[in-house]
C-alpha positions in Angstrom: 0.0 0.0 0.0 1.0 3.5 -0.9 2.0 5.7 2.2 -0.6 8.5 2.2 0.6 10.2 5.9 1.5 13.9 5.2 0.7 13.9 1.7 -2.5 15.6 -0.2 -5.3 13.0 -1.1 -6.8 12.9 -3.9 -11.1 12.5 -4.1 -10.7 9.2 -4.9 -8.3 8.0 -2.2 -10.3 9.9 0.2 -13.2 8.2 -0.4 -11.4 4.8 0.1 -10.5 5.9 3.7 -13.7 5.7 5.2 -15.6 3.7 2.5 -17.8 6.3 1.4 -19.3 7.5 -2.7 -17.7 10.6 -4.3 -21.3 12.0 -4.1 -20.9 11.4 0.2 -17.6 13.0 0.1 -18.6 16.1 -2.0 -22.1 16.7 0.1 -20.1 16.9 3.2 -17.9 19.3 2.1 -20.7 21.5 0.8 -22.0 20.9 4.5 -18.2 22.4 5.8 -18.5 18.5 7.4 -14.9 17.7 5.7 -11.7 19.2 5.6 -11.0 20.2 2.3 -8.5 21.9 0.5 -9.4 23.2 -3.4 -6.6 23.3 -5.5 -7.1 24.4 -8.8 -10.6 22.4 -10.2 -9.2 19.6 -7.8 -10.0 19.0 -4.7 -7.7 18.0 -2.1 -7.5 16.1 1.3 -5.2 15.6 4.2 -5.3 12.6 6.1 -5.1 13.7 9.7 -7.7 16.7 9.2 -10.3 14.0 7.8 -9.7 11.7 10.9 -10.0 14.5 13.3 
């Protein structure tokens, strides 16, 4: 497995983390439920905020 502490995530290896749809993942950012860092068109993620 790739080591994904202290590196930006991508939507897709976000959503692996806890299991969830892109469409989960996008809804609770628009809720300010998730971290999440925009980058561009991209959105980004870091481990440790997510878990918090």
């Amino acid at each position: 497995m790739v080591e994904i502490e202290g590196r930006w995530l991508s939507n897709h290896e976000i959503c692996s983390h806890p299991g969830v749809s892109k469409d989960t993942v996008y809804k609770w950012i628009d809720k300010n439920e998730m971290p999440a860092h925009r980058m561009g068109r991209f959105w980004k993620f870091r481990k440790d905020e997510v878990d918090k």
